[in-house]
N, C-alpha and C positions, 0 to 999 in steps of 0.2 A: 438545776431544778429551781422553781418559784418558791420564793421564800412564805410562808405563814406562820400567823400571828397565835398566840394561844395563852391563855390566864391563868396565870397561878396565883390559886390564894393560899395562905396556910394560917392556922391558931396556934401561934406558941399555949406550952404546956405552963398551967400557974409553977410559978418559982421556978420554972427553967429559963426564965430570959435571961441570958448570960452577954457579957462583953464580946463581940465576934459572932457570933449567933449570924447574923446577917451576913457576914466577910467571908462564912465557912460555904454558905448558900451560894453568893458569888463567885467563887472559886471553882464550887460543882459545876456551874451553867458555862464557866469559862474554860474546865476541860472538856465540855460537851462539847464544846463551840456552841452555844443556845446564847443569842443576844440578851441583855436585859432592854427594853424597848423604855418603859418609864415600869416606877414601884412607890408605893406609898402606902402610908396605914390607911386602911378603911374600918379601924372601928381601935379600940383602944390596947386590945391582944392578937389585931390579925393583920397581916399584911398582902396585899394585890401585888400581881406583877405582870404586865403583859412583855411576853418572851416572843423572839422570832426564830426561828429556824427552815431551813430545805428541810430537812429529813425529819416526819417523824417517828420514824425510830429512835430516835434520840429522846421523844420526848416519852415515849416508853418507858425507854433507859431511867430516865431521871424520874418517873413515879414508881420503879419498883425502888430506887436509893429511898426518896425521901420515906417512903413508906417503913422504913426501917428505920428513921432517925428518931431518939428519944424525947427530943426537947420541942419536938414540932407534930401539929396533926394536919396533914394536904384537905380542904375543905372542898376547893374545885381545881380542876385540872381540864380545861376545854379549850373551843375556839372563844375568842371573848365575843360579848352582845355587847349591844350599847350600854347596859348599866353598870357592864364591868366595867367598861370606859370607863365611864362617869366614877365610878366608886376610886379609881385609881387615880384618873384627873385632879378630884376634887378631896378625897382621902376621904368618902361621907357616900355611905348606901343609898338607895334612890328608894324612896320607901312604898311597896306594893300594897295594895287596900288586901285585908284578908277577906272581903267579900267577892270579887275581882279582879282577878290576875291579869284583866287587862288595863285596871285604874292604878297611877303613877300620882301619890299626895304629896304636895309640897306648901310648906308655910313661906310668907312672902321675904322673909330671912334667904330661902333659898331660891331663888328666882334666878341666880347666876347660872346652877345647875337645870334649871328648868327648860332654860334658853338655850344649852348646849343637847341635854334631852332632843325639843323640839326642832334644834337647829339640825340634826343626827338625824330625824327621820322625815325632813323638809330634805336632804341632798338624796334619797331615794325616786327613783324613778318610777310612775305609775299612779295610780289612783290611790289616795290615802283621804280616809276621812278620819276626822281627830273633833273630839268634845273638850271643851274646858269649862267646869263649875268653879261658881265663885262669885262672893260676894259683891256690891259696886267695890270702884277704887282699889280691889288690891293688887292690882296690876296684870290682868290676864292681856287687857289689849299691847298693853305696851311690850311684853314677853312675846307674844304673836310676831311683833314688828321686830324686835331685836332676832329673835330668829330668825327671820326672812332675812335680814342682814346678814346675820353669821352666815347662813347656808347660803349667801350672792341668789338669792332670788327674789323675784318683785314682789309687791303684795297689792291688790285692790279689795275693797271696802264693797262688799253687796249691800251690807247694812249693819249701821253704828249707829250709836249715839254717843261717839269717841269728842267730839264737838259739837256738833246738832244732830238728830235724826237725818242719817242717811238712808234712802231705799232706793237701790238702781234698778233699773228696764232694760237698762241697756249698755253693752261695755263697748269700751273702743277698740279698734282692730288690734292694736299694740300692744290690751290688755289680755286678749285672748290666744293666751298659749301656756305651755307646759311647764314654764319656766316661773309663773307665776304661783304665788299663794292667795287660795283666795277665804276671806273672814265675812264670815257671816255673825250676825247678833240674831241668835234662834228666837227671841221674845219679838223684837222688831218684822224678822222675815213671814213671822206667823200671827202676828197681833194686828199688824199694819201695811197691811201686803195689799196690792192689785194682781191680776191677773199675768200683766207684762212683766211683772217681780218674779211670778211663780213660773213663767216660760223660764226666765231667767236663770232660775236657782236650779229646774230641769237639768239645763245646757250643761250648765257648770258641773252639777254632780256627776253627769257622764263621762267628761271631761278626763282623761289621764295626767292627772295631778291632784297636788294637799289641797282638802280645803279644812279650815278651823271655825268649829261654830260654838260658839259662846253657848252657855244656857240650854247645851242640849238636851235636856230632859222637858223642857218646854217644847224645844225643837221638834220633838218626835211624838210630843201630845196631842198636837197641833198640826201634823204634815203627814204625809204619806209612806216615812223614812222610819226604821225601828234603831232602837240601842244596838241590836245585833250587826245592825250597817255598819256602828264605828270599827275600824283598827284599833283605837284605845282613846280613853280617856285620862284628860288631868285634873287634880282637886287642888286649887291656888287657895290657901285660907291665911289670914294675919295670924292666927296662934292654930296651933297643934285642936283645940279644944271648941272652936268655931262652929256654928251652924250654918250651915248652904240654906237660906231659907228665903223661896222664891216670892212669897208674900211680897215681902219687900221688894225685892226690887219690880214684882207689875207695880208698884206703886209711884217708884221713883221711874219706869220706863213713861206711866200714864202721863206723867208731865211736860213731857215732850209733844 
Protein backbone atom coordinates (compact mmCIF):
# COMPACT_ATOMS: atom_id res chain seq x y z
CA UNK A 1 0.00 0.00 0.00
CA UNK A 2 1.10 3.96 -0.76
CA UNK A 3 2.50 5.37 2.18
CA UNK A 4 0.61 8.91 3.51
CA UNK A 5 1.49 11.67 5.29
CA UNK A 6 -0.50 13.04 8.44
CA UNK A 7 0.04 15.87 11.43
CA UNK A 8 0.01 15.52 14.65
CA UNK A 9 -0.02 18.23 16.93
CA UNK A 10 -0.53 18.03 20.70
CA UNK A 11 -0.40 20.69 23.94
CA UNK A 12 1.17 19.35 26.82
CA UNK A 13 -0.76 19.77 30.03
CA UNK A 14 0.71 22.91 32.30
CA UNK A 15 3.15 21.25 34.95
CA UNK A 16 3.13 17.87 33.15
CA UNK A 17 6.04 18.31 30.90
CA UNK A 18 8.15 15.66 32.35
CA UNK A 19 11.69 14.23 31.25
CA UNK A 20 10.62 11.38 28.44
CA UNK A 21 7.38 12.82 27.68
CA UNK A 22 8.46 12.91 24.06
CA UNK A 23 10.57 9.25 24.13
CA UNK A 24 7.30 7.71 25.49
CA UNK A 25 5.47 9.30 22.26
CA UNK A 26 8.25 7.88 20.07
CA UNK A 27 8.12 4.55 21.25
CA UNK A 28 4.16 4.49 20.65
CA UNK A 29 4.65 5.50 16.88
CA UNK A 30 7.62 2.91 16.75
CA UNK A 31 5.27 0.08 17.93
CA UNK A 32 2.71 1.17 15.50
CA UNK A 33 5.36 1.10 12.88
CA UNK A 34 3.91 5.13 12.09
CA UNK A 35 7.24 7.01 10.85
CA UNK A 36 8.05 10.15 12.47
CA UNK A 37 8.81 12.23 9.11
CA UNK A 38 10.16 15.67 10.94
CA UNK A 39 8.67 17.13 14.65
CA UNK A 40 9.26 20.40 16.21
CA UNK A 41 7.73 22.98 18.60
CA UNK A 42 5.43 25.30 16.98
CA UNK A 43 4.54 27.48 19.83
CA UNK A 44 6.11 27.25 23.24
CA UNK A 45 3.67 24.11 25.00
CA UNK A 46 2.80 22.31 21.58
CA UNK A 47 4.60 20.28 19.53
CA UNK A 48 3.89 19.38 15.27
CA UNK A 49 4.78 16.17 13.92
CA UNK A 50 4.28 14.98 10.44
CA UNK A 51 4.03 10.96 10.56
CA UNK A 52 3.86 8.53 7.61
CA UNK A 53 2.14 5.33 7.38
CA UNK A 54 0.33 2.56 4.62
CA UNK A 55 -2.45 1.78 6.94
CA UNK A 56 -4.58 4.21 8.40
CA UNK A 57 -5.86 2.11 10.84
CA UNK A 58 -3.12 2.60 12.57
CA UNK A 59 -3.56 6.09 12.74
CA UNK A 60 -6.87 5.32 14.48
CA UNK A 61 -5.24 3.18 16.73
CA UNK A 62 -2.90 5.95 17.82
CA UNK A 63 -5.81 8.66 18.48
CA UNK A 64 -7.93 6.63 20.62
CA UNK A 65 -4.10 5.85 23.03
CA UNK A 66 -3.30 9.48 22.97
CA UNK A 67 -6.72 10.52 23.81
CA UNK A 68 -6.30 8.84 27.05
CA UNK A 69 -2.80 10.09 28.02
CA UNK A 70 -2.89 12.53 31.07
CA UNK A 71 0.06 14.78 30.33
CA UNK A 72 -0.99 15.52 26.83
CA UNK A 73 -4.19 17.11 24.91
CA UNK A 74 -4.17 15.87 20.57
CA UNK A 75 -5.11 19.51 19.09
CA UNK A 76 -5.03 18.07 15.24
CA UNK A 77 -4.80 14.82 14.04
CA UNK A 78 -5.15 15.08 9.93
CA UNK A 79 -3.58 14.98 6.39
CA UNK A 80 -1.16 17.99 6.89
CA UNK A 81 -1.71 21.36 4.50
CA UNK A 82 0.99 23.63 3.76
CA UNK A 83 0.87 25.59 6.96
CA UNK A 84 1.36 22.46 8.90
CA UNK A 85 4.32 22.28 6.92
CA UNK A 86 5.45 25.43 7.58
CA UNK A 87 4.61 25.44 11.31
CA UNK A 88 6.81 22.22 11.63
CA UNK A 89 9.59 23.29 9.27
CA UNK A 90 10.00 26.37 10.81
CA UNK A 91 8.67 25.64 14.61
CA UNK A 92 6.32 29.23 14.06
CA UNK A 93 2.46 29.33 13.03
CA UNK A 94 1.87 31.03 9.67
CA UNK A 95 -0.38 33.67 11.10
CA UNK A 96 -4.28 33.83 9.39
CA UNK A 97 -6.03 37.46 9.20
CA UNK A 98 -9.19 37.07 11.54
CA UNK A 99 -10.92 38.99 8.74
CA UNK A 100 -10.02 36.31 6.00
CA UNK A 101 -9.18 33.13 6.02
CA UNK A 102 -7.88 33.32 2.83
CA UNK A 103 -5.09 36.41 4.02
CA UNK A 104 -1.55 34.74 5.27
CA UNK A 105 0.34 38.03 7.48
CA UNK A 106 3.80 38.20 7.72
CA UNK A 107 6.30 40.74 9.24
CA UNK A 108 9.60 41.15 7.10
CA UNK A 109 11.37 39.11 10.03
CA UNK A 110 9.54 36.30 8.54
CA UNK A 111 10.04 36.45 4.80
CA UNK A 112 12.03 33.01 5.01
CA UNK A 113 8.76 31.32 5.80
CA UNK A 114 6.85 33.48 3.41
CA UNK A 115 9.17 32.19 0.48
CA UNK A 116 8.53 28.48 1.40
CA UNK A 117 4.57 29.45 1.78
CA UNK A 118 4.76 31.00 -1.73
CA UNK A 119 7.30 28.49 -2.96
CA UNK A 120 4.40 25.35 -1.80
CA UNK A 121 1.75 26.91 -3.90
CA UNK A 122 4.06 28.12 -6.98
CA UNK A 123 4.95 23.91 -7.43
CA UNK A 124 0.95 23.51 -7.94
CA UNK A 125 -0.28 22.90 -11.23
CA UNK A 126 -3.03 25.16 -12.68
CA UNK A 127 -4.26 28.66 -12.66
CA UNK A 128 -3.58 30.38 -9.31
CA UNK A 129 -4.01 33.96 -8.68
CA UNK A 130 -2.07 35.31 -5.51
CA UNK A 131 -2.19 39.27 -4.13
CA UNK A 132 0.56 40.56 -2.03
CA UNK A 133 -0.05 44.14 0.12
CA UNK A 134 2.66 45.92 1.42
CA UNK A 135 4.33 48.78 1.77
CA UNK A 136 7.43 50.13 -0.78
CA UNK A 137 10.75 48.16 0.12
CA UNK A 138 9.71 45.64 2.42
CA UNK A 139 10.44 43.12 0.24
CA UNK A 140 7.38 41.55 -1.61
CA UNK A 141 9.17 41.69 -5.10
CA UNK A 142 12.11 39.99 -4.01
CA UNK A 143 10.09 37.02 -1.93
CA UNK A 144 8.07 36.68 -5.35
CA UNK A 145 11.59 35.92 -7.05
CA UNK A 146 13.05 33.76 -4.25
CA UNK A 147 9.97 31.71 -4.57
CA UNK A 148 10.10 31.11 -8.09
CA UNK A 149 13.45 29.86 -7.41
CA UNK A 150 12.74 27.53 -4.54
CA UNK A 151 9.67 26.10 -6.52
CA UNK A 152 12.45 25.69 -10.21
CA UNK A 153 10.26 27.99 -11.91
CA UNK A 154 10.75 30.97 -14.25
CA UNK A 155 9.40 34.30 -13.39
CA UNK A 156 8.62 37.40 -16.07
CA UNK A 157 7.93 40.97 -15.08
CA UNK A 158 4.28 42.33 -16.94
CA UNK A 159 4.98 45.27 -14.81
CA UNK A 160 7.53 46.74 -12.11
CA UNK A 161 9.04 49.36 -10.89
CA UNK A 162 11.70 46.72 -9.33
CA UNK A 163 14.42 49.09 -11.45
CA UNK A 164 12.54 51.43 -13.67
CA UNK A 165 8.89 51.24 -14.71
CA UNK A 166 8.39 48.26 -16.56
CA UNK A 167 4.90 47.70 -18.72
CA UNK A 168 5.03 44.71 -21.39
CA UNK A 169 2.69 44.28 -24.79
CA UNK A 170 4.21 41.73 -25.35
CA UNK A 171 6.19 38.25 -24.16
CA UNK A 172 8.50 36.06 -25.92
CA UNK A 173 7.66 32.65 -26.95
CA UNK A 174 9.99 31.01 -24.16
CA UNK A 175 8.13 33.26 -21.75
CA UNK A 176 4.85 31.73 -22.51
CA UNK A 177 4.25 28.71 -20.77
CA UNK A 178 3.08 27.06 -17.60
CA UNK A 179 6.09 26.78 -16.02
CA UNK A 180 6.38 30.21 -15.54
CA UNK A 181 5.43 32.97 -12.77
CA UNK A 182 4.10 35.67 -13.81
CA UNK A 183 4.22 39.38 -11.50
CA UNK A 184 2.34 41.98 -12.14
CA UNK A 185 2.55 45.65 -10.11
CA UNK A 186 -1.53 46.23 -9.92
CA UNK A 187 -0.75 50.34 -9.55
CA UNK A 188 1.55 50.25 -12.64
CA UNK A 189 -0.87 47.55 -14.82
CA UNK A 190 -3.77 49.98 -14.09
CA UNK A 191 -2.35 53.60 -13.78
CA UNK A 192 -0.23 53.32 -16.73
CA UNK A 193 -1.41 50.87 -19.13
CA UNK A 194 -2.01 50.85 -23.15
CA UNK A 195 -4.38 48.86 -24.55
CA UNK A 196 -1.48 46.20 -25.88
CA UNK A 197 -0.79 45.97 -21.81
CA UNK A 198 -4.41 45.04 -21.29
CA UNK A 199 -4.61 42.26 -24.24
CA UNK A 200 -1.72 41.14 -22.43
CA UNK A 201 -2.61 40.93 -18.84
CA UNK A 202 -6.14 39.09 -20.64
CA UNK A 203 -3.86 36.32 -22.04
CA UNK A 204 -1.94 35.71 -19.04
CA UNK A 205 -4.82 35.52 -16.51
CA UNK A 206 -6.42 32.81 -18.63
CA UNK A 207 -3.30 31.27 -18.86
CA UNK A 208 -3.08 27.70 -16.51
CA UNK A 209 -0.41 29.02 -14.15
CA UNK A 210 0.56 31.47 -10.76
CA UNK A 211 0.52 34.86 -11.43
CA UNK A 212 1.40 37.39 -8.32
CA UNK A 213 0.08 40.82 -8.38
CA UNK A 214 1.52 43.39 -6.09
CA UNK A 215 -1.16 46.14 -4.79
CA UNK A 216 -4.06 44.11 -5.37
CA UNK A 217 -6.60 46.16 -3.92
CA UNK A 218 -5.72 48.79 -6.37
CA UNK A 219 -5.58 46.01 -8.99
CA UNK A 220 -9.28 45.30 -8.76
CA UNK A 221 -10.33 49.06 -8.27
CA UNK A 222 -9.08 49.75 -11.34
CA UNK A 223 -9.65 46.48 -13.74
CA UNK A 224 -12.21 44.13 -14.53
CA UNK A 225 -10.99 41.38 -11.87
CA UNK A 226 -12.70 41.27 -8.23
CA UNK A 227 -10.81 40.14 -4.76
CA UNK A 228 -13.00 37.05 -5.05
CA UNK A 229 -10.75 35.99 -8.19
CA UNK A 230 -7.68 35.59 -5.76
CA UNK A 231 -6.82 31.90 -4.28
CA UNK A 232 -5.35 34.00 -1.35
CA UNK A 233 -3.78 36.81 -0.26
CA UNK A 234 -0.39 37.88 1.64
CA UNK A 235 0.16 41.06 4.09
CA UNK A 236 4.30 41.66 4.02
CA UNK A 237 4.64 44.62 6.77
CA UNK A 238 8.23 45.65 8.65
CA UNK A 239 6.34 45.40 12.22
CA UNK A 240 3.24 43.51 13.40
CA UNK A 241 1.55 47.14 13.84
CA UNK A 242 2.19 48.88 10.22
CA UNK A 243 -0.33 50.43 7.91
CA UNK A 244 -0.89 49.08 4.18
CA UNK A 245 -1.53 52.81 3.20
CA UNK A 246 -1.89 53.24 -0.53
CA UNK A 247 -1.58 57.08 -0.60
CA UNK A 248 1.73 56.56 -0.50
CA UNK A 249 2.90 54.60 -2.51
CA UNK A 250 0.47 56.38 -5.76
CA UNK A 251 2.80 58.92 -4.75
CA UNK A 252 6.07 57.23 -4.86
CA UNK A 253 4.73 55.09 -8.05
CA UNK A 254 3.75 58.99 -9.83
CA UNK A 255 7.49 59.51 -9.98
CA UNK A 256 8.24 57.18 -12.17
Amino acid sequence: MEDHEWYLEYQIHKNKNRPGLLGDLASLLGMLKINIVTINGVTNDRRGLILRTSKPEKIEALSQILHRMDHIHVTALRKPNVTDRLAVRHGKYVELSSDDIKTYRFIRDEIGILVDLLAEQMKKKGHQLIGIRGMPRVGKTESIVASSVCANKRWSFLSSTLLRQTIRTQLAANELSTDHVYIIDGIVSTRRFSEDHVCLLREVMRMETTKVIEHPDIFVRNSEYRLEDFNYMIELRNHPDEEIVYDLMDERHSMF
